[in-house]
C-alpha atoms as one frame of an Amber mdcrd trajectory, in Angstrom:
protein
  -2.533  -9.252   6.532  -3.133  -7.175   9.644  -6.820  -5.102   9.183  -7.501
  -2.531  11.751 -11.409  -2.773  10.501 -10.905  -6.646  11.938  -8.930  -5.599
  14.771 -12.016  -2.920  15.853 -14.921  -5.689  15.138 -13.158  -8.489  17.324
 -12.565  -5.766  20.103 -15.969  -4.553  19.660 -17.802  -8.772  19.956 -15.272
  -8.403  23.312 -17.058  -5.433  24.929 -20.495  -6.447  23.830 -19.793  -9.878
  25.204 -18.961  -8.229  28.572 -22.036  -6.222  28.705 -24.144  -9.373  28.542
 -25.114  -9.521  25.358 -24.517 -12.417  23.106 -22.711 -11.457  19.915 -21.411
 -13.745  17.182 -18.559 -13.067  15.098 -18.558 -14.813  11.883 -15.359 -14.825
  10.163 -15.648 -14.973   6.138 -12.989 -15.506   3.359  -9.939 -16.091   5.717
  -8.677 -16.966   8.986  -8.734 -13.859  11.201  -5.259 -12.556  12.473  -5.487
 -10.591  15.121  -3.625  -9.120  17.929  -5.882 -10.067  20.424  -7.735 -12.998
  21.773 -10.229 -14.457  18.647 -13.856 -13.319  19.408 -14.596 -15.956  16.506
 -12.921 -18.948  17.687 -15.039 -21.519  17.238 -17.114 -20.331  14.653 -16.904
 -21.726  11.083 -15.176 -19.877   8.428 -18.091 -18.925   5.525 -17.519 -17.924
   1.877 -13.573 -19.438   2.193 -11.367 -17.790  -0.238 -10.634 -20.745  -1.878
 -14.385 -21.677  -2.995 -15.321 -18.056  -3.834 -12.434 -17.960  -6.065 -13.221
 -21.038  -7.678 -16.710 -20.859  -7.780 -16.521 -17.555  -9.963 -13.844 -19.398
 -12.220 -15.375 -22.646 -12.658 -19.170 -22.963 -13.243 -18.790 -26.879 -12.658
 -17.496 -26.455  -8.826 -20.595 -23.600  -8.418 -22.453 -27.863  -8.196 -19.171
 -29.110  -5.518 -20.301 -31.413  -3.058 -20.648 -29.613   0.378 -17.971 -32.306
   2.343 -15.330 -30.959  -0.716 -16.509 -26.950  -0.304 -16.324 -27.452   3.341
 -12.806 -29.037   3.139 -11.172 -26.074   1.178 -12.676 -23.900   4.336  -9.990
 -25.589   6.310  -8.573 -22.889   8.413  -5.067 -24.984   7.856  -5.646 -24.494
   4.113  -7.092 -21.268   3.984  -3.348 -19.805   5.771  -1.354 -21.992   4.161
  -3.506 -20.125  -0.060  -3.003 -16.744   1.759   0.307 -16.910   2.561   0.983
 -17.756  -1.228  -0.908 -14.821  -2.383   0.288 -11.426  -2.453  -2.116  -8.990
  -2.267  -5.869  -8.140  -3.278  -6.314  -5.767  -6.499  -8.960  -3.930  -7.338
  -8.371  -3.934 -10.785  -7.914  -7.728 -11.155 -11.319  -8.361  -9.099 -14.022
  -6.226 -10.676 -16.161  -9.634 -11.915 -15.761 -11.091  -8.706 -16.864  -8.023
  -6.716 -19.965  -7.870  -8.896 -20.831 -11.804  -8.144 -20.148 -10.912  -4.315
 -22.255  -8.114  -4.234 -24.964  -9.911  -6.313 -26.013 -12.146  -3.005 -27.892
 -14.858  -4.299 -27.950 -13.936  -7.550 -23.863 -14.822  -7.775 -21.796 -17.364
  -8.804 -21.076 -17.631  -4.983 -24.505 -18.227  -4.005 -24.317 -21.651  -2.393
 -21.757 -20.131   0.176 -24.662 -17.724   1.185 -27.413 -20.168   1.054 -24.850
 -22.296   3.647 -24.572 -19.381   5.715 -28.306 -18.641   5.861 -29.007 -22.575
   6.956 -26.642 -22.579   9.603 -27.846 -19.272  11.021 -31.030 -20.608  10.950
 -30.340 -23.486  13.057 -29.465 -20.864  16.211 -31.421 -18.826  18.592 -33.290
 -16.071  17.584 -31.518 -13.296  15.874 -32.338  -9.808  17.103 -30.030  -7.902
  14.480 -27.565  -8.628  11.557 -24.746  -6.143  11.411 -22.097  -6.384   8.314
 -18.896  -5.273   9.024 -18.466  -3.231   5.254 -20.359  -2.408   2.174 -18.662
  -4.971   0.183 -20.975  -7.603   1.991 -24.147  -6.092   0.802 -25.104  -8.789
  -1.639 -25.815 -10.602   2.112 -28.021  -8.774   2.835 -31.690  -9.624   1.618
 -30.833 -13.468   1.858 -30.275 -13.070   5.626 -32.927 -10.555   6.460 -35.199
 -12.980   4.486 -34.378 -16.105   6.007 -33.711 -14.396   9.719 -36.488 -12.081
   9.679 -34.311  -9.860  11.472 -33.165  -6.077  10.233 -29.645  -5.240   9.035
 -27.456  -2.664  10.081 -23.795  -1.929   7.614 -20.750  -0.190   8.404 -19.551
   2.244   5.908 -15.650   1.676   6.558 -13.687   3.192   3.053 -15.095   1.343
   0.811 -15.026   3.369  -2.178 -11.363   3.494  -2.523 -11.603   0.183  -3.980
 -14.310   0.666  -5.658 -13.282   3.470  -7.317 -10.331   1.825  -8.097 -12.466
  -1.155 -10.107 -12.047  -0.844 -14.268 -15.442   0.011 -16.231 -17.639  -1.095
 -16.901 -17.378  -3.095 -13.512 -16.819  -0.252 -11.546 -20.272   1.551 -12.946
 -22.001  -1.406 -12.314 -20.366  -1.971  -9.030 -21.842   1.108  -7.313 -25.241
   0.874  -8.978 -25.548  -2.898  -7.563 -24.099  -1.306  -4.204 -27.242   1.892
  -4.095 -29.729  -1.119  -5.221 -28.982  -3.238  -2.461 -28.409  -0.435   0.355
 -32.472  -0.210   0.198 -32.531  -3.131   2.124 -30.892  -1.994   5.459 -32.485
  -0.605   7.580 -29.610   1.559   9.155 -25.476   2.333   8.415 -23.253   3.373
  10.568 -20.178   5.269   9.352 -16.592   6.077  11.494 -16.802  10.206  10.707
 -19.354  12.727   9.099 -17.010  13.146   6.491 -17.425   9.354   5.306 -21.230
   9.827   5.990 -21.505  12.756   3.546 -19.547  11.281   1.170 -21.111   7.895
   0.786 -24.880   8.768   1.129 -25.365  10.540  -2.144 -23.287   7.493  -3.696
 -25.215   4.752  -2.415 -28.631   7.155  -2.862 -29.254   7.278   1.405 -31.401
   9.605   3.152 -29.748  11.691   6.146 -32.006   9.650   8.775 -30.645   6.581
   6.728 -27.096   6.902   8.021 -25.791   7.676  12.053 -22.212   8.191  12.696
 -20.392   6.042  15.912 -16.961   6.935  15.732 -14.421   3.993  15.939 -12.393
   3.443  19.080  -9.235   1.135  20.164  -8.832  -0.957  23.419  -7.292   1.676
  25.358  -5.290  -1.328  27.428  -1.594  -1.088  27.378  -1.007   2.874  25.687
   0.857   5.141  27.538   3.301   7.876  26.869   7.095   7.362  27.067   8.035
   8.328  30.488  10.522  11.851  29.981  13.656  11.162  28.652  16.768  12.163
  28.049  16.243  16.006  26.224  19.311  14.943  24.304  17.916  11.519  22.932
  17.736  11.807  19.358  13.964  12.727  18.418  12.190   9.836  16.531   9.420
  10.126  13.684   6.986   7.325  13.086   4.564   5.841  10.568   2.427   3.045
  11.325   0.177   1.677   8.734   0.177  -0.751   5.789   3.337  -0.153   4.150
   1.881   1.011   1.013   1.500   4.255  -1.214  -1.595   4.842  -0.699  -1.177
   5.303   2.942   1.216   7.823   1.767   4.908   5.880   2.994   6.928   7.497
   0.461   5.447  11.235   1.061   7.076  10.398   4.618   9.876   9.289   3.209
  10.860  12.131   1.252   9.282  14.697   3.864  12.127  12.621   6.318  14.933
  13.227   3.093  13.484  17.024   3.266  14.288  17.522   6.949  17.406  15.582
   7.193  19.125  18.027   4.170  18.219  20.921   6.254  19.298  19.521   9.544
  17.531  22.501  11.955  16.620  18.664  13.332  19.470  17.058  14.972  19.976
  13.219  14.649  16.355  13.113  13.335  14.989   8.889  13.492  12.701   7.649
  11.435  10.681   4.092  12.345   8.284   2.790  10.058   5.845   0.148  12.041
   3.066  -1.549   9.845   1.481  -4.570   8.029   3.877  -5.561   4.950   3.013
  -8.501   2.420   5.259  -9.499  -0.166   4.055  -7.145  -3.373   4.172  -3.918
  -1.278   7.882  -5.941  -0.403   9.034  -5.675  -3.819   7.016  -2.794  -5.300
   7.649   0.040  -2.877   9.563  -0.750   0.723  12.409  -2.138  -1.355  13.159
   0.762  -3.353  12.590   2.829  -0.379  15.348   1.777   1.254  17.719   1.856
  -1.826  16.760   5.304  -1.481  17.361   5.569   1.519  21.180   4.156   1.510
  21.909   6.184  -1.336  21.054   9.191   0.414  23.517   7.918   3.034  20.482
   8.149   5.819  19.511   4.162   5.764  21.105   4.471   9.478  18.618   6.681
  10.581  15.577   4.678   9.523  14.111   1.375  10.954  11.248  -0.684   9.413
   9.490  -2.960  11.340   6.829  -4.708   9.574   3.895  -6.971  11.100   4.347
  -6.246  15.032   2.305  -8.320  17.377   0.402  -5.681  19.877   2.936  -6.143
  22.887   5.261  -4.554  20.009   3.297  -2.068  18.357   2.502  -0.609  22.007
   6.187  -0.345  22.417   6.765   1.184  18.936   4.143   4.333  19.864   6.239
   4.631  23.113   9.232   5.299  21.284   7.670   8.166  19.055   8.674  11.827
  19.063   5.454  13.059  16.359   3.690  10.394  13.887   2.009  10.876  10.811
   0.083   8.721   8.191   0.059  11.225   5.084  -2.553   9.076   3.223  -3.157
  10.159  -0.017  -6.949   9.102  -0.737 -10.428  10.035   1.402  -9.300   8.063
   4.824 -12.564   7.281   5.939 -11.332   7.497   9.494  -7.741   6.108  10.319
  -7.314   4.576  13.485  -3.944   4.469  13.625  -3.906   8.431  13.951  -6.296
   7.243  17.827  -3.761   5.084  18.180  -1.161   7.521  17.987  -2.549   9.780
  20.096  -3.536   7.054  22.897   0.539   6.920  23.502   0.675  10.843  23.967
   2.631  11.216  20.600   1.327  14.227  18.219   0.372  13.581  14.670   0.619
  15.894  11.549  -1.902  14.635   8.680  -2.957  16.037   5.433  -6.081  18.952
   5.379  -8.280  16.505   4.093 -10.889  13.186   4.617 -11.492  12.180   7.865
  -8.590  13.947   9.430  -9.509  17.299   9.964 -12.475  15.941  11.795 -10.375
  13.944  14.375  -7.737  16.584  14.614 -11.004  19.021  15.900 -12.293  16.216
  17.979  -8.884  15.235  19.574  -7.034  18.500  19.342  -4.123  15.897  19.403
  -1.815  17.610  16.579  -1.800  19.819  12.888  -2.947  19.564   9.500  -1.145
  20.076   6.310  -1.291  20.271   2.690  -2.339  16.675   1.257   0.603  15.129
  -1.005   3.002  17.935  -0.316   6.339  16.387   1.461   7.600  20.012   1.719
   4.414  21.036   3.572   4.563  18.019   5.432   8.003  18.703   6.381   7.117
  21.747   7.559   4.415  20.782  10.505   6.858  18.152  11.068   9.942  20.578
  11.994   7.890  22.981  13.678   6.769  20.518  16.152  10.285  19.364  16.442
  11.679  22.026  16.884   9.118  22.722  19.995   8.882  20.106  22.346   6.623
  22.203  24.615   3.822  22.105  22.023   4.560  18.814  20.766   3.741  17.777
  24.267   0.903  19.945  25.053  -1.042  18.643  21.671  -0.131  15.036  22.849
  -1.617  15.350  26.193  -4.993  16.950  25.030  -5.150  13.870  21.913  -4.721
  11.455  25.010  -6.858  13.010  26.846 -10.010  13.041  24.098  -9.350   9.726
  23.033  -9.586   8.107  26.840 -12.801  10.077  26.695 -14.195   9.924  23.574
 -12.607   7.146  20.791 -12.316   4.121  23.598 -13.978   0.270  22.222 -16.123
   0.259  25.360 -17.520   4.063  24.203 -17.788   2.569  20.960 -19.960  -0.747
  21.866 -21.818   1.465  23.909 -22.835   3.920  20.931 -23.355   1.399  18.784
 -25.781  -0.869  21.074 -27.956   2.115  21.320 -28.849   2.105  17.507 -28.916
  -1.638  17.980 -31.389  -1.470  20.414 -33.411   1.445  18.533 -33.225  -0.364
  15.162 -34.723  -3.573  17.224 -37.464  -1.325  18.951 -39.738  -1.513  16.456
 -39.989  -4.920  15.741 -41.639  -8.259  17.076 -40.823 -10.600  19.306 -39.656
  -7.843  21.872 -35.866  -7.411  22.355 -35.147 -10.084  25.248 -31.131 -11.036
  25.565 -29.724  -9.843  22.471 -28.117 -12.085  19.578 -25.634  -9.802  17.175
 -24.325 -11.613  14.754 -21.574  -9.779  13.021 -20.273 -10.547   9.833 -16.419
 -10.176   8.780
């Protein structure tokens, strides 16, 4: 699957990289696929899929041989399993999440005491950063082993938590607040995310700094002008999935092509697709969509390399993402805006904050395609403002949400978090885990 968290963390090794620093980007569970050059090439893959899976369903292979653990880590293998499955539930993985977030206390602790060795065997480690929450039960093996402090980005995890059955999901989050005492700082993409998640996980205000995520800015631009007569085009880009809110766009699309104050309205849908999102929702989406007699109008174009995906936000009249749970950020709305195109997004999670910060488009009622339909025609229907609100999104985000602003943010917690601590900071080692 495509992951804009992975696509952020392999931009973010780039920058760091480039400023002199060296960082190491440790991929676990999977192969990482990525739009861009792999920051982790080279590395081993940790914690493969295929041994934490079978290490939680077989107590015998929790005793495998290390030359038979190491060859189901096969990046060859490890596509090849993926490929087969179709996607991750929360529901189906509540025992598993509690073993993962367990550390060395799981049935997948020999993956993290293999990790731990062959950290070990590097340079000295300045700082541990996890990429999410979900790899807390990491973290007082590797501060332990590394004597080195650990920093955690907060990145929406509690959707699937929250989406866990009891009792695993109770247990789940008390595990999570347990082991949060052992970081010494989290970073999350927005306040909103940061108010949200440190009463959950039991965090003190000082505990918790906010660095919001940015893109590599390379390659976005706006459409040049065209043609006032070309047909205007609305766009979605984002896992093709209900929770990101697809069929609210659909039917806010249906909505504005009955009225028709929109002439020859488009609709493109750009995203990451697997198979069960296939079957349960794009599919009947477009039967839909034919029987409405609009399946014309409508494109979908699933899994774009970035060459693509830049050209898809070039051919964008407005965009939204109408996601219907707490977005903890949502860089696709940066993205978005980094081509010039306004976005309309629901009035709440992390979206009012980056409409304020971006003043790049307008806010609506959450999981209302009527109100959605509404900001939608009434930016239509005035290009002038559509423009205006794309310009001044571009604009903040080539100040403000960029990877290099980002790295730079982030190194200076880094560097504080590292201040207080022996030896002295010389040519730092980040070692980010994914």
């Amino acid at each position: 699957m495509y992951c804009g968290n992975c696509f952020r963390d392999n931009a973010l090794v780039r920058v760091l990289r480039a400023l002199g620093h060296s960082a190491l980007m440790i991929p676990l569970y999977l192969p990482l696929t990525l739009e861009e050059e792999d920051q982790s090439a080279g590395t081993p893959i940790f914690f493969s899929g295929i041994n934490v899976y079978l290490e939680q369903q077989l107590a015998i292979f929790r005793k495998a041989p290390l030359w038979l653990r190491r060859l189901f880590a096969s990046p060859t293998l490890l596509k090849w399993a993926s490929g087969q499955a179709a996607n991750t539930r929360a529901e189906e993985l509540g025992d598993l999440t509690l073993s993962m977030l367990r550390g060395e206390q799981g049935n997948q602790a020999c993956e993290l005491t293999e990790l731990a060795g062959w950290l070990k065997g590097l340079q000295y480690i300045d700082i541990i950063c996890l990429s999410n929450a979900l790899l807390l039960g990491l973290a007082r093996r590797l501060k332990k082993e590394l004597d080195a402090p650990v920093v955690c980005m907060l990145q929406g995890e509690d959707s699937f938590l929250d989406a866990l059955p009891e009792p695993q999901r109770g247990l789940a989050w008390k595990i999570l607040a347990e082991r949060a005492g052992e970081v010494d700082l989290f970073l999350a993409p927005s306040r909103y995310f940061a108010d949200l998640m440190s009463p959950r996980l039991g965090l003190a205000p000082e505990q918790v700094r906010v660095v919001y995520n940015g893109i590599n800015l390379e390659g976005f631009s706006p459409a040049p002008e065209c043609d006032p007569s070309a047909p205007p085009v609305l766009g979605y880009f984002a896992r093709m999935c209900r929770e990101k809110g697809l069929d609210t766009l659909v039917q806010a699309f249906l909505i504005l092509k009955e009225r028709n104050r929109v002439k020859n309205l488009k609709l493109r849908i750009g995203g990451g697709l697997g198979p069960a999102d296939e079957t349960t929702l794009v599919k009947p989406l477009r039967e839909t969509l034919r029987a409405r007699g609009v399946m014309g109008d409508v494109e979908f174009c699933p899994n774009l390399n970035r060459a693509a995906k830049l050209a898809f936000y070039r051919s964008l009249t407005v965009f939204s993402v109408p996601a219907l749970y707490g977005e903890a950020f949502g860089l696709y709305v940066i993205e978005a805006l980094a081509a010039g195109v306004p976005v309309v997004q629901p009035r709440h999670a992390a979206f009012p904050e980056l409409i304020e910060a971006t003043g790049g488009g307008l806010l609506c009622e959450p999981s209302d395609p009527a109100a959605l339909a509404a900001a939608i025609e009434e930016l239509l229907l005035n290009p002038a403002k559509a423009r205006a609100l794309g310009a001044a999104g571009r604009q903040a985000v080539l100040e403000q949400f960029s990877i290099e602003q980002m790295a730079q943010n982030i190194l200076e917690l880094l560097l504080e978090v590292t201040a207080f601590r022996a030896p002295p900071l010389r040519n730092s080692q980040l070692s980010t885990r994914h």
